[in-house]
ZATORNU-7429 format. One line per field, with one value per residue: y, x, z of N, C-alpha, C in turn; residue in one letter; residue number from 1. Coordinates in Angstrom, 1 decimal, decimal comma. Layout:
BEGIN
ny Y:...;
nx X:...;
nz Z:...;
cay Y:...;
cax X:...;
caz Z:...;
cy Y:...;
cx X:...;
cz Z:...;
baza A:...;
mimi NUM:...;
This chain:
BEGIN
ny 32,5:35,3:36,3:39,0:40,2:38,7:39,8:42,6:42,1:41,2:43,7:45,4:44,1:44,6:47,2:48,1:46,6:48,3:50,8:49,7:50,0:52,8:54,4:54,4:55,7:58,4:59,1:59,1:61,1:63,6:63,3:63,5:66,2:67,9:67,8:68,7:71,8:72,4:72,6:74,9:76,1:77,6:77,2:77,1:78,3:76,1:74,2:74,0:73,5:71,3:69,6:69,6:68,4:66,1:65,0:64,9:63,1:60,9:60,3:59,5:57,0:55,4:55,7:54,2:51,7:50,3:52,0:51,8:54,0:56,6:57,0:57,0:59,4:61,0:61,2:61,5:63,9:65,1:65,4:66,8:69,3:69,4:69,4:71,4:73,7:73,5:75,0:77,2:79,2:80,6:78,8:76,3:74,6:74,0:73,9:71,0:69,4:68,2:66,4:65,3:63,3:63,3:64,5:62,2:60,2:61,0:61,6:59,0:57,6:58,8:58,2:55,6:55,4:58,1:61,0:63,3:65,2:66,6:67,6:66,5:63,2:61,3:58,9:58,9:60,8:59,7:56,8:58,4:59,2:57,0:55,8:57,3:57,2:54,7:53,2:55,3:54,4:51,4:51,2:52,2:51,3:48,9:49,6:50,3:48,0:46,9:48,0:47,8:45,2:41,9;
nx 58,8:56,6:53,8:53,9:56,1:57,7:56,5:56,8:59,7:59,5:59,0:61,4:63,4:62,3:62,4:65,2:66,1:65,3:66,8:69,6:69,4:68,8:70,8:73,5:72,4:71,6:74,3:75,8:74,5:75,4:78,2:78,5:77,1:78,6:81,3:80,9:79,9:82,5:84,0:83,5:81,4:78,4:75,6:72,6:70,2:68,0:69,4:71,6:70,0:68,1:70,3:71,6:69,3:68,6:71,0:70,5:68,1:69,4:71,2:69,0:68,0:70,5:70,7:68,5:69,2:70,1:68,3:65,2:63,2:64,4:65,8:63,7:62,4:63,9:64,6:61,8:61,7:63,6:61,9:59,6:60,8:61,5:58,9:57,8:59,2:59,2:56,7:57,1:59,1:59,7:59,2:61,1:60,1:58,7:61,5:62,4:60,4:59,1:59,6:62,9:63,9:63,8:65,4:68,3:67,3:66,9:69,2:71,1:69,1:69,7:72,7:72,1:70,9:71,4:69,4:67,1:65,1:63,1:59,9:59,8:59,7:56,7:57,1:59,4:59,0:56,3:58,1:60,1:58,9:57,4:59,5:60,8:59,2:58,2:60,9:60,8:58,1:58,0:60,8:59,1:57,3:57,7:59,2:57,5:55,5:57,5:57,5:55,0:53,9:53,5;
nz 21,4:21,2:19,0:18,9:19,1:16,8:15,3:15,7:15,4:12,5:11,3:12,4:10,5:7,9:7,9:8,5:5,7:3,9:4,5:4,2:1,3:1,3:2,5:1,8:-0,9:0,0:1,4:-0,7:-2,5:-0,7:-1,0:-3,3:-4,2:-2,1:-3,2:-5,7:-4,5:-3,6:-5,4:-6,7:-7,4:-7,3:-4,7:-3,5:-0,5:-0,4:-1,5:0,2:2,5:1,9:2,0:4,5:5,9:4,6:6,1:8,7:8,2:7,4:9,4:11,8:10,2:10,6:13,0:14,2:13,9:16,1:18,1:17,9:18,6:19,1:16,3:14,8:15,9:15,3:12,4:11,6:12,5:10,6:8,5:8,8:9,2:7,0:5,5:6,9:6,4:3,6:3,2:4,4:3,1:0,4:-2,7:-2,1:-1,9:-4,0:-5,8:-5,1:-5,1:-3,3:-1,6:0,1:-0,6:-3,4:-5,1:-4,6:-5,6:-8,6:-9,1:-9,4:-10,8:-12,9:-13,5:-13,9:-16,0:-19,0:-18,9:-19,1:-16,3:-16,5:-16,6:-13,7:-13,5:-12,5:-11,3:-9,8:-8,0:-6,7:-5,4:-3,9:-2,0:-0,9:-0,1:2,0:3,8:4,8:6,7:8,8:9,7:9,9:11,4:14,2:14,2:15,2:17,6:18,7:19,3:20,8:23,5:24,5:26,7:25,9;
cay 33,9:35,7:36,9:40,2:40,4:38,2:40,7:43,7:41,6:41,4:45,1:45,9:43,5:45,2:48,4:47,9:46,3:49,4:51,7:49,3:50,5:54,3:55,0:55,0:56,4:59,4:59,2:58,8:62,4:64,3:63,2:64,5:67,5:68,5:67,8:70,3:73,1:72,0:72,9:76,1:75,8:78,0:76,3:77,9:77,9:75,0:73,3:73,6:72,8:69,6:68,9:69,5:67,6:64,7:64,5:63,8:61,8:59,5:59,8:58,9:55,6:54,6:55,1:53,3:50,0:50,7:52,3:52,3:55,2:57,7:56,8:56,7:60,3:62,0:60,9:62,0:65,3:66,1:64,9:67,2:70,1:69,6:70,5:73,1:75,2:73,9:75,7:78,2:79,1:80,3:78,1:75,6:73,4:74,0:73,4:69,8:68,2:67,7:65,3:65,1:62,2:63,3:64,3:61,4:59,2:61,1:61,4:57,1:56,9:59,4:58,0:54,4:55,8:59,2:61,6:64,5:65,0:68,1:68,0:65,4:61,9:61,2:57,8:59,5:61,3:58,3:56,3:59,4:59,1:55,7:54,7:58,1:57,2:53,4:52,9:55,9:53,6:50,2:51,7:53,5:50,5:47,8:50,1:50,6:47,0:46,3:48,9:46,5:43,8:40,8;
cax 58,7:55,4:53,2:53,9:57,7:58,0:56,1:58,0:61,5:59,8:59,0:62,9:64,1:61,4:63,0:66,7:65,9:64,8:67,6:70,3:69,5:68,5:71,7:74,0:72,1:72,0:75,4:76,5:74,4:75,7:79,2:78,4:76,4:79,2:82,3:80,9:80,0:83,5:84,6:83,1:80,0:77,6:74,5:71,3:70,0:67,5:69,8:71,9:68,7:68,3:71,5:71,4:68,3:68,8:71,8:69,4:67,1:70,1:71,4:68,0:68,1:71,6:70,4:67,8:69,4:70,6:67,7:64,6:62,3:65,1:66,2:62,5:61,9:64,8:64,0:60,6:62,0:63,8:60,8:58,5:61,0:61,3:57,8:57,6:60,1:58,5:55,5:57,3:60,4:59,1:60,2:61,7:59,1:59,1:62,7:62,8:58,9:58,1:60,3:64,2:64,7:64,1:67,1:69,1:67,0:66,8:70,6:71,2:68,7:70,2:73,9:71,8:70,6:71,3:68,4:66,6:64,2:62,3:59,8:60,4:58,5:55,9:57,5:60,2:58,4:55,9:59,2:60,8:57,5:57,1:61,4:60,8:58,0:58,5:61,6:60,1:57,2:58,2:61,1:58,1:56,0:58,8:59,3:55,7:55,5:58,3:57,5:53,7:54,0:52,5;
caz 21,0:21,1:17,5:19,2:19,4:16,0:14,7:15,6:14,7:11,4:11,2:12,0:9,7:6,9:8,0:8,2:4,3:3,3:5,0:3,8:0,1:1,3:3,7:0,8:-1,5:0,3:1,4:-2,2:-2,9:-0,3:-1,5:-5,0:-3,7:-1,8:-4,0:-6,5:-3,6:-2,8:-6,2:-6,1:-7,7:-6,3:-4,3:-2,7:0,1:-0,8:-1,7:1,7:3,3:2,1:2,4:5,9:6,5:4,6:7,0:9,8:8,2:7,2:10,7:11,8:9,7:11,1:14,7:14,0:13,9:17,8:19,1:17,0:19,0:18,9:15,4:14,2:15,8:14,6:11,1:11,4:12,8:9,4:7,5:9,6:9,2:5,4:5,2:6,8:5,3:1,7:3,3:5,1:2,8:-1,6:-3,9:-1,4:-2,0:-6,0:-6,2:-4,2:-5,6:-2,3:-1,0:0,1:-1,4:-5,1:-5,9:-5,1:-6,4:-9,4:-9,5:-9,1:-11,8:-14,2:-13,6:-14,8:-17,7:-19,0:-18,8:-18,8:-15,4:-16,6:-15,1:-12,4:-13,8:-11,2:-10,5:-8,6:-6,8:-5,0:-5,1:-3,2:-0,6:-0,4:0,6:2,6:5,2:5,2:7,5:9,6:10,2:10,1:13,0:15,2:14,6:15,9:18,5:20,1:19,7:22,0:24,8:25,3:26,9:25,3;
cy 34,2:36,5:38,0:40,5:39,1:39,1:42,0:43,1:41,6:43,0:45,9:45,3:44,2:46,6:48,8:47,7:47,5:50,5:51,4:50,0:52,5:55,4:55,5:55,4:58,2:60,0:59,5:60,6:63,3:64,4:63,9:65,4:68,1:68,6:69,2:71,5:73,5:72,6:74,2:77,0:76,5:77,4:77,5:77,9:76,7:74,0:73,1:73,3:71,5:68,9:68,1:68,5:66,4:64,3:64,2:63,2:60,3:59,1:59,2:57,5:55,1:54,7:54,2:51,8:49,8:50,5:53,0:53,3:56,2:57,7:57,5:58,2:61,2:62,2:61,7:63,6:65,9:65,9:66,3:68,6:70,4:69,9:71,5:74,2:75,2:74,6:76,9:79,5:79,3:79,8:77,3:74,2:72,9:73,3:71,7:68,7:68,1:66,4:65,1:64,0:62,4:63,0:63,5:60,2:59,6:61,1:59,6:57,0:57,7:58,5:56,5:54,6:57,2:60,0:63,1:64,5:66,3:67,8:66,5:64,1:61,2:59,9:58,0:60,1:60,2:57,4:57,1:59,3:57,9:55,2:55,9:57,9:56,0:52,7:53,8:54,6:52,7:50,5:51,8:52,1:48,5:48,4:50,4:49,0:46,7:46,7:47,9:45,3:42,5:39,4;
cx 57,2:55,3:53,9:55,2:58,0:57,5:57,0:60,1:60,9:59,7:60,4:63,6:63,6:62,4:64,7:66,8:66,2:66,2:69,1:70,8:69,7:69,9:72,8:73,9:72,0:73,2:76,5:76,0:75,2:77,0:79,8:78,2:77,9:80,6:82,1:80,6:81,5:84,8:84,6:81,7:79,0:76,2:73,3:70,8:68,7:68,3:70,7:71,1:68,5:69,1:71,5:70,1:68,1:69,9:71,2:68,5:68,1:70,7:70,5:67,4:69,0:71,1:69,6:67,8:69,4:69,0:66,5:63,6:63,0:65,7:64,9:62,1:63,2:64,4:62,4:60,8:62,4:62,7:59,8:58,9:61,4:59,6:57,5:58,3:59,7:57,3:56,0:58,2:59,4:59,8:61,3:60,9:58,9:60,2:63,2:61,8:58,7:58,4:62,0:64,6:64,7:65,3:68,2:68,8:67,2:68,5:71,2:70,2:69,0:71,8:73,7:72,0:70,5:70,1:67,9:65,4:63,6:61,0:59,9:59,3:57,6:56,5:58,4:59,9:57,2:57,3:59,6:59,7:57,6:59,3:61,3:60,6:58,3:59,3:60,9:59,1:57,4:59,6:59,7:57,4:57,0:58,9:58,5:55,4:56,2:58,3:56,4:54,5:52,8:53,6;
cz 20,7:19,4:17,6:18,5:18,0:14,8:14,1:14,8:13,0:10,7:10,5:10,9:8,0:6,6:7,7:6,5:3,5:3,5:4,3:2,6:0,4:1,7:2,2:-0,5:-0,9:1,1:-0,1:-2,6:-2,3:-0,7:-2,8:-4,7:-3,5:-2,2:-4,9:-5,6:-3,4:-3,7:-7,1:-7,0:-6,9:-5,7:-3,9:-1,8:0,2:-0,6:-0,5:3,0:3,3:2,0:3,8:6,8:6,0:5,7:7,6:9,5:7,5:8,4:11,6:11,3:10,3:12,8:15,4:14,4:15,2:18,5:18,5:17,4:18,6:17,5:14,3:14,1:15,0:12,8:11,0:11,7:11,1:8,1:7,8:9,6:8,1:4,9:5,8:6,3:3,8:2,1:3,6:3,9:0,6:-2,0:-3,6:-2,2:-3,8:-6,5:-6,0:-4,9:-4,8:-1,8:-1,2:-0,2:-2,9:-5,6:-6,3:-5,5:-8,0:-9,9:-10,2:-10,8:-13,2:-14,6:-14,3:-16,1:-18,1:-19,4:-18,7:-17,4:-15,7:-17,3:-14,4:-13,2:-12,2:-10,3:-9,6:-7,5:-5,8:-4,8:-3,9:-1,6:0,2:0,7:1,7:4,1:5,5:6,6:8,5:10,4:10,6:11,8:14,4:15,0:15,6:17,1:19,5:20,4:20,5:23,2:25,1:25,5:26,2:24,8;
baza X:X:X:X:X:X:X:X:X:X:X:X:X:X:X:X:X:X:X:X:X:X:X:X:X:X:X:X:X:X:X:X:X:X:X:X:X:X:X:X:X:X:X:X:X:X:X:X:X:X:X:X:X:X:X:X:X:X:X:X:X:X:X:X:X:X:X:X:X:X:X:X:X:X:X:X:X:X:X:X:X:X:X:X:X:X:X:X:X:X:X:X:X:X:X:X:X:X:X:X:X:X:X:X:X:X:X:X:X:X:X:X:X:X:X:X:X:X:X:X:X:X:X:X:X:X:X:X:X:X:X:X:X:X:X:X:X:X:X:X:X:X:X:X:X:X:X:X:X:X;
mimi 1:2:3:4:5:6:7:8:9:10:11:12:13:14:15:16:17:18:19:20:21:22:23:24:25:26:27:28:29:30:31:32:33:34:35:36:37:38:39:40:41:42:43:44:45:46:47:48:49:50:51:52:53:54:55:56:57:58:59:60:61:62:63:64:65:66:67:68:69:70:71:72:73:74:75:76:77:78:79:80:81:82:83:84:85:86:87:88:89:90:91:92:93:94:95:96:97:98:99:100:101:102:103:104:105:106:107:108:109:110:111:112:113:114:115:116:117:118:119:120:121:122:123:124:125:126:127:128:129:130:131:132:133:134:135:136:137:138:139:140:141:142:143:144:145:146:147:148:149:150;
């Protein structure tokens, strides 16, 4: 096996790592999220925003494993379309920090230890960035690796 292609296997394997923990964590939110919508709990549109778009950036991780270009872009699509509605959209961007993963990190780490998040502790928020973009990359970079030949 070539550097190349030992390379990229370690990429995917970096990446899957990462998704393992993220998949049901955002599976676990949207479960909560939508139990209380469910229960008649009124929501916002915000908050059905990132519902909706964490959906594809967790379908985006699972396709991932399959078929890491189309997996990699999809994910980047709901990444790409969660800022622009925090740009596009008042007080989208306010309500969220600036990243669709807040919430269910900040949820997971409240259910640890009970808390108050007001205002959001910065750690959450690069946490929320960094587990964000990572699999994105580490996908997209396994994946350009294996299209060269080498």
């Amino acid at each position: 096996m070539g550097r190349q292609q030992a390379l990229a296997d370690a990429l995917r394997k970096a990446a899957r790592s990462v998704t393992v923990i993220l998949v049901p964590i955002i599976a676990f939110y949207l479960v909560f999220v939508g139990l209380q919508l469910a229960s008649g709990e009124q929501g916002f549109l915000g908050l059905s925003l990132n519902i909706l778009l964490l959906l594809f950036l967790g379908a985006g991780y699972v396709i991932a494993w399959r078929r890491e270009g189309l997996g990699a872009i999809l994910a980047l699509a709901a990444l790409a379309a969660f800022l622009t509605l925090g740009t596009a959209l008042h007080g989208f961007a306010v309500a969220f920090h600036s990243s669709p993963l807040v919430w269910p990190i900040a949820l997971v780490a409240a259910l640890v230890k009970e808390q108050s998040f007001d205002p959001m502790p910065p750690w959450i928020l690069v946490t929320a960035w960094v587990l964000l973009v990572a699999p994105i990359l580490l996908f997209a970079g396994s994946w350009i690796m294996r299209q060269k030949p080498g």
